[in-house]
C-alpha positions in Angstrom: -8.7 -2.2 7.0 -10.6 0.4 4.8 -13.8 -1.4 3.1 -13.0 0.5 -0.8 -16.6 0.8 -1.7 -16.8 2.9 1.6 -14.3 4.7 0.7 -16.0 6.0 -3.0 -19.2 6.2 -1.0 -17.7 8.8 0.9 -16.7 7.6 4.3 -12.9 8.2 4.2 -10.4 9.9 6.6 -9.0 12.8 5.6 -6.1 10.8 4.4 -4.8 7.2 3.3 -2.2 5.4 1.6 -2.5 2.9 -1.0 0.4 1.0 -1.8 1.2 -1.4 -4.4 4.3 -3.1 -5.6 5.5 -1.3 -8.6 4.7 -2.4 -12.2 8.5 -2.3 -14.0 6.8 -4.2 -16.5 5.0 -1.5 -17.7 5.5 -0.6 -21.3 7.7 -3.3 -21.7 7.5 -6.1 -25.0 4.0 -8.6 -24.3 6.3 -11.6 -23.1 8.6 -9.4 -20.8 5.0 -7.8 -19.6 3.9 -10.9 -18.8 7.0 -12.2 -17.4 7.2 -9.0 -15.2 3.8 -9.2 -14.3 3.9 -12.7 -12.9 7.1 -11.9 -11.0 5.7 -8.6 -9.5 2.2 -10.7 -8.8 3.9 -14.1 -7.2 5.2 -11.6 -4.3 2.7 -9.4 -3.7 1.1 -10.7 -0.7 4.3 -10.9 1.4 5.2 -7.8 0.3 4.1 -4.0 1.7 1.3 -3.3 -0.7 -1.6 -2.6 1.1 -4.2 -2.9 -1.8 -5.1 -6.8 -3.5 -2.7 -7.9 -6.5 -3.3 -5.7 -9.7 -2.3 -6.0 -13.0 -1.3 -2.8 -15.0 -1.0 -3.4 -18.7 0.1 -0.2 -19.8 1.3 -0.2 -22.9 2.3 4.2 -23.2 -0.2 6.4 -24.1 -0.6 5.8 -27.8 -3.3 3.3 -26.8 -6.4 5.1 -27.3 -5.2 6.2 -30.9 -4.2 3.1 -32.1 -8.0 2.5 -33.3 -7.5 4.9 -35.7 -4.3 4.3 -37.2 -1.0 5.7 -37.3 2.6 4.6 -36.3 3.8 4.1 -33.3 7.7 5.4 -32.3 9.5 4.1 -29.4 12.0 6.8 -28.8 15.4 6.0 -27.5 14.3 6.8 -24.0 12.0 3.9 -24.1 8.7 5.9 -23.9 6.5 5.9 -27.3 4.4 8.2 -29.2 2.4 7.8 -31.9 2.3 9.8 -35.5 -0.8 11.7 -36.2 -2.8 9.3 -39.0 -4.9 12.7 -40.3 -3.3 15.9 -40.9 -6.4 17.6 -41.0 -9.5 17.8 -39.1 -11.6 16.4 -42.5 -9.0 13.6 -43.2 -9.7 12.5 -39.7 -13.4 12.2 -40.2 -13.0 10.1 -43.2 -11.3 7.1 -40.6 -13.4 4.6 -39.7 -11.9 3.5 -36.3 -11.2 0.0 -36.0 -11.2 -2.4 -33.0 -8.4 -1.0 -30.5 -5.2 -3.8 -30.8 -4.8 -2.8 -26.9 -8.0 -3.9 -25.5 -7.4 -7.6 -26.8 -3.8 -7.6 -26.1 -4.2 -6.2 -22.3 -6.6 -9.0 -22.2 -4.7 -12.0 -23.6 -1.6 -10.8 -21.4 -4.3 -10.5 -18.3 -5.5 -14.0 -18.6 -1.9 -15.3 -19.1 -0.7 -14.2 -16.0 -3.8 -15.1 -13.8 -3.0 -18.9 -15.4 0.5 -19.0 -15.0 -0.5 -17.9 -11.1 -3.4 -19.7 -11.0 -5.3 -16.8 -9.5 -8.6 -15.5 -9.9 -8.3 -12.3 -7.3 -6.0 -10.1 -9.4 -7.9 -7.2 -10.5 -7.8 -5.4 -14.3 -6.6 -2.0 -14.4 -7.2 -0.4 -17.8 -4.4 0.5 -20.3 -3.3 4.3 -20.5 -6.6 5.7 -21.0 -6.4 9.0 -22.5 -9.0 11.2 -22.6 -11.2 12.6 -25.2 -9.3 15.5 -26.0 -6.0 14.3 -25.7 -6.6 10.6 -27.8 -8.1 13.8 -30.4 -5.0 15.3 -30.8 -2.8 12.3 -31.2 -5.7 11.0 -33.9 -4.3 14.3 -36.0 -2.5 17.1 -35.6 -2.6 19.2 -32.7 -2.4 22.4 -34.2 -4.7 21.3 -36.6 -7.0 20.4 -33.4 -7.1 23.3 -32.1 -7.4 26.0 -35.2 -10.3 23.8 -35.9 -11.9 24.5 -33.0 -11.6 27.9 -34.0 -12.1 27.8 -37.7 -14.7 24.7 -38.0 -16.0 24.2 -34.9 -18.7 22.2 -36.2 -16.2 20.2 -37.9 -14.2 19.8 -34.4 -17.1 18.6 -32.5 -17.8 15.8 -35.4 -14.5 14.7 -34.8 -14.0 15.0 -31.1 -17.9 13.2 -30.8 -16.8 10.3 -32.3 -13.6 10.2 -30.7 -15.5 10.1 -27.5 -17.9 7.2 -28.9 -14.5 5.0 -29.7 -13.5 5.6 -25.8 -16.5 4.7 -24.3 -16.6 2.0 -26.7 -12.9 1.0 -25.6 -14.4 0.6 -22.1 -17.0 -1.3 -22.5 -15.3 -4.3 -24.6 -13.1 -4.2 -21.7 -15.8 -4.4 -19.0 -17.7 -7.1 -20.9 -14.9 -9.3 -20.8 -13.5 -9.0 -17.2 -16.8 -7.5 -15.7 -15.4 -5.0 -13.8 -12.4 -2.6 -13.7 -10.3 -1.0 -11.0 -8.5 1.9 -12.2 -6.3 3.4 -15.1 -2.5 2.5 -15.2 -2.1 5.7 -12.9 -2.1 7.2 -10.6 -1.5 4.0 -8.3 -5.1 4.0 -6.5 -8.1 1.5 -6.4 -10.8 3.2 -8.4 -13.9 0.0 -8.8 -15.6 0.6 -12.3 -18.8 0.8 -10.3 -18.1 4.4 -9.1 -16.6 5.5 -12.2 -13.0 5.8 -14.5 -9.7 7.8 -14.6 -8.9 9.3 -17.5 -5.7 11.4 -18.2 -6.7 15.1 -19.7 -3.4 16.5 -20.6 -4.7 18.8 -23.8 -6.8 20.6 -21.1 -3.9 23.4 -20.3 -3.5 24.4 -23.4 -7.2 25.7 -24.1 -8.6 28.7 -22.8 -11.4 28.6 -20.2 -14.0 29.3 -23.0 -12.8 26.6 -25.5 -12.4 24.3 -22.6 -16.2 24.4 -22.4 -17.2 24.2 -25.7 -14.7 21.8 -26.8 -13.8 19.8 -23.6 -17.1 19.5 -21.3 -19.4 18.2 -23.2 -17.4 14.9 -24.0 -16.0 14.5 -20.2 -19.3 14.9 -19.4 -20.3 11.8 -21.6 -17.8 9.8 -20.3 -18.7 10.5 -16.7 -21.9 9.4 -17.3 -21.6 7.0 -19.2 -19.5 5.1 -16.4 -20.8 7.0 -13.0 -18.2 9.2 -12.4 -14.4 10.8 -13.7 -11.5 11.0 -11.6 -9.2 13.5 -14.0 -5.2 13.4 -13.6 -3.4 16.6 -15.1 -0.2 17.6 -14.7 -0.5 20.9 -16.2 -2.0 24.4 -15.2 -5.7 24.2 -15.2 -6.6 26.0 -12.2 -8.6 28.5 -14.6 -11.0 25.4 -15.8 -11.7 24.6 -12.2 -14.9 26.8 -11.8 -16.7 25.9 -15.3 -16.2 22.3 -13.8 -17.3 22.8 -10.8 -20.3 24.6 -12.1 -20.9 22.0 -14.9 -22.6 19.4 -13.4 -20.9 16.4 -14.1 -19.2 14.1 -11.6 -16.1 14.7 -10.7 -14.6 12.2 -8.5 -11.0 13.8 -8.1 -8.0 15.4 -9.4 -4.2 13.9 -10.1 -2.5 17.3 -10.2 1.0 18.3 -9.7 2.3 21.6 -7.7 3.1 24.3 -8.2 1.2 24.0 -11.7 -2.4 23.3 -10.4 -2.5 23.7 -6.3 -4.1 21.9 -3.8 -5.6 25.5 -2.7 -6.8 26.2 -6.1 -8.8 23.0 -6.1 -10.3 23.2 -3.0 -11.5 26.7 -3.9 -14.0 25.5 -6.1 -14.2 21.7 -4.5 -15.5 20.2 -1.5 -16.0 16.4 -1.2 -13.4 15.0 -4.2 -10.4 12.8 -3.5 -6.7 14.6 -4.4 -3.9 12.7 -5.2 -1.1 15.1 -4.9 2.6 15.2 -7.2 4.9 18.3 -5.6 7.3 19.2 -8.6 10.0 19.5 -6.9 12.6 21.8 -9.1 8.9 24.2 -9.2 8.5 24.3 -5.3 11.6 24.9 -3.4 9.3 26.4 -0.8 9.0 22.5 -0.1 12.0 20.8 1.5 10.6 16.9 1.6 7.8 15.3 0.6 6.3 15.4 4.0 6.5 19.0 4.5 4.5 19.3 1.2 1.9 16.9 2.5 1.9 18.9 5.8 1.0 22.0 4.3 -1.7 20.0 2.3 -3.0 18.6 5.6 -3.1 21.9 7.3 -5.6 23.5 4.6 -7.8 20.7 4.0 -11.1 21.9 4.6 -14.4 20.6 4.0 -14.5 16.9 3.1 -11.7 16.5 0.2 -10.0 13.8 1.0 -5.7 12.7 0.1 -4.8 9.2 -1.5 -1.2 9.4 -0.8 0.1 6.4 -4.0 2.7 4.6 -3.0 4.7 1.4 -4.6 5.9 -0.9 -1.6 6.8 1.2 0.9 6.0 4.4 2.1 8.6 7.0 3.6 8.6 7.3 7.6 8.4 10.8 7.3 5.5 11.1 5.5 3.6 7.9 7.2 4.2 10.3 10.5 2.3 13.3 9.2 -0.2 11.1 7.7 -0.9 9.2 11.1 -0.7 13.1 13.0 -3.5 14.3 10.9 -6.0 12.0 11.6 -4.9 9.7 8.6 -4.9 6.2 8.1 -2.5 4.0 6.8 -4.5 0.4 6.6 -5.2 -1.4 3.5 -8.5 -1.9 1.9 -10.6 -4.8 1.1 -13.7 -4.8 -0.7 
């Protein structure tokens, strides 16, 4: 068994799996989330899942917004998205966010399940938490976002400042209620709030490398330490912010990022000592014919002391265990 604080200490092998059982509750109605919750929950230790019973109340990534308004759509797909409340950088700064209807309602549904089990080992992952940027440009509109930034800078830092004040705030009413946190809804790891969050930063492709600094750095950098640390998930091209972030100081715990748009060989250019969580997508890479030949080619660059947190939900695929076990990796479970 892998001892997690260890782990985000820095002792790791060059490669694990964590595997949960997967959340189908997620984004579903409260009283289905709950139902699903306790179902998924009740058989998680006889199951495959190699990391303790956790609770993902993910309820799409409209969360963050909802403090400042705005309605939310649930297309016919079953994802949501919410409508920007501001058309305009100034309208924005005239809301007054209020207290995020997420935080209480991941809460309520939390405690529900841990009753109905009558457990008090499941751990508390956070709802979709959305960065500063991207929570920014569902507040208003995103063109609007980013001419500002142009236009009114000033202006766009107001905004995007007290953006990031409402998601640090959004953390900390959840850590003063459960104490601790383990994670955002993905990717499926076991992040302890002790070392730090993971935030998604989806806006960050579509800014150039100089806006990026201005615009993007100094509020990731307030998060990260505010908290201890940032592990970012992207599934865009952002290989060209990867040297400003390197260079910028702040504490970067790791990368979700998805090939061929961001590469494992871009990262570890300009990393050494992170944790990757790799996503291969696959109509994008045919130079890939499996999974496992994707991870073997990961496996065989590593250099250095980045590290691979294969997610998985129950089981993982034979294939890749193998090349995970023939690299040196190690497919235990963790415990604190």
């Amino acid at each position: 068994m892998q001892n997690i604080k260890n782990y985000w200490s820095g002792d790791r092998p060059p490669c694990v799996v964590g595997a949960i059982r997967n959340p189908a509750y997620r984004q579903l109605a409260p009283a289905q989330m709950a139902d699903g919750a306790v179902e998924s929950l009740r058989g998680w230790d006889e199951s495959r899942a190699n990391l303790p019973p956790m609770f993902f109340p993910d309820f799409g990534p409209p969360t963050m917004a909802k403090s400042w308004g705005g309605e939310v759509v649930r297309q016919d797909n079953g994802e949501f998205f919410i409508k920007p409340v501001a058309r305009t950088v100034d309208e924005a700064l005239e809301i007054q966010p209020r207290e995020n209807p997420d935080a209480r309602l991941a809460l309520d549904i939390f405690r529900e399940v841990c009753g109905r089990l009558g457990r008090t080992d499941i751990l508390f992952r956070t709802p979709d938490l959305q960065g500063v940027l991207n929570t920014a440009a569902m507040v208003v509109k995103q063109e609007e976002l980013l001419i500002a930034m142009h236009a009114e800078p000033d202006k766009a830092h107001a905004f995007l400042g007290r953006v990031c004040d409402d998601c640090i705030r959004f953390v900390r009413e959840l850590l003063a209620e459960v104490g601790r946190v383990h994670g955002n809804i993905w990717p499926y790891f076991w992040l302890p709030s002790e070392f730090g969050v993971s935030i998604t930063e989806d806006l960050m492709p579509l800014l150039s490398a100089e806006l990026y600094v201005e615009f993007g750095m100094p509020y990731l950098k307030r998060v990260a330490d505010e908290f201890g640390g940032v592990f970012i998930h992207c599934c865009g091209d952002f290989a060209r912010h990867l040297g400003p972030l390197a260079e910028s100081g702040i504490r970067i715990l790791g990368f979700d990022f998805h090939h061929p748009f961001t590469t494992f060989r871009q990262i570890q250019e300009h990393f050494d000592g992170i944790v990757l969580t790799p996503n291969m997508y696959g109509a994008r890479a045919p130079e890939y014919a499996t999974g496992a030949d994707f991870l073997r080619s990961i496996l065989e660059e590593r250099s250095g002391k980045n590290a691979i947190w294969m997610p998985a939900c129950d089981e993982l695929p034979q294939d890749i265990s193998r090349v995970i076990t023939k690299h040196g990796g190690s497919l235990d479970g963790f415990r604190e």
